[in-house]
C-alpha positions in Angstrom: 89.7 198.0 159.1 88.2 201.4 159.5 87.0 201.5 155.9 86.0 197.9 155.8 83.2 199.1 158.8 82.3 201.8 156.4 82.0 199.6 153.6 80.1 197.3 155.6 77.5 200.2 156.2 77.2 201.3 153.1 76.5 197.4 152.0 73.6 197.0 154.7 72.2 200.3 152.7 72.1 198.8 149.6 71.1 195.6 150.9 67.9 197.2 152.6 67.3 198.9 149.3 67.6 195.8 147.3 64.9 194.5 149.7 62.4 197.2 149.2 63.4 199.2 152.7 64.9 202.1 151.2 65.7 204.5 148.4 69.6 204.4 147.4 71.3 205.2 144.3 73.2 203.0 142.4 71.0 200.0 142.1 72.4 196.4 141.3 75.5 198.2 140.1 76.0 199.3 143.2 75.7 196.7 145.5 77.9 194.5 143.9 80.6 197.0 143.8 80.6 197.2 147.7 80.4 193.4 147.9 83.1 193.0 146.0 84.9 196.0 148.1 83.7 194.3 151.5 85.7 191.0 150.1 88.5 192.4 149.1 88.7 193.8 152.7 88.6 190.4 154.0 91.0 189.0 151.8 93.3 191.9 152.9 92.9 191.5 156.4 92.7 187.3 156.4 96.4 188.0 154.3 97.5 190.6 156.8 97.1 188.4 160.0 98.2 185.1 158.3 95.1 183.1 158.3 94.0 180.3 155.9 90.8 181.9 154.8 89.4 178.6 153.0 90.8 176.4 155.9 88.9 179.0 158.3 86.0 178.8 155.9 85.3 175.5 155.6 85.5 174.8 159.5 83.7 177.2 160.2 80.6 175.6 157.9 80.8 172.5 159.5 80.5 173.9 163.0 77.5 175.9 161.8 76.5 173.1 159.7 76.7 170.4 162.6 75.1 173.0 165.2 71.8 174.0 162.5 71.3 169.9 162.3 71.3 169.3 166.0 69.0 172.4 166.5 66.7 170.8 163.5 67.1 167.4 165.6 66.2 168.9 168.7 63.3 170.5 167.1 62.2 167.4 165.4 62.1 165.5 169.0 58.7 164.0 169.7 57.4 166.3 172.8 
């Protein structure tokens, strides 16, 4: 878990780089390297505490997709 947090700040580095923020070495390369290592820690940790990653996943976007449509609804609301 420890080195997923790690990985996790050296992604938002990258990320802010990618985006013009910051200078970082490494470029493109780079950034999808720690993707791909921030996944793997995922995987490893969803594996490690049996959970059904995709099951997990795919309630989890209808929550979020059922709470962004009632926000837009809300929004739309004549005032």
């Amino acid at each position: 878990m420890l080195g997923f947090v790690g990985d996790v700040g050296d992604l938002a580095k990258l990320v802010m780089a990618e985006e013009g923020a910051r200078d970082m070495p490494g470029g493109r390369v780079a950034l999808e390297h720690e993707l791909a290592d921030c996944l793997w820690s995922v995987l490893i940790l969803a594996r490690r505490f049996d959970v059904d990653l995709e099951t997990a996943f795919r309630r989890t976007m209808t929550e979020l997709g059922t709470a962004i449509n009632t926000r837009l609804a809300g929004d739309e609301a004549p005032s």
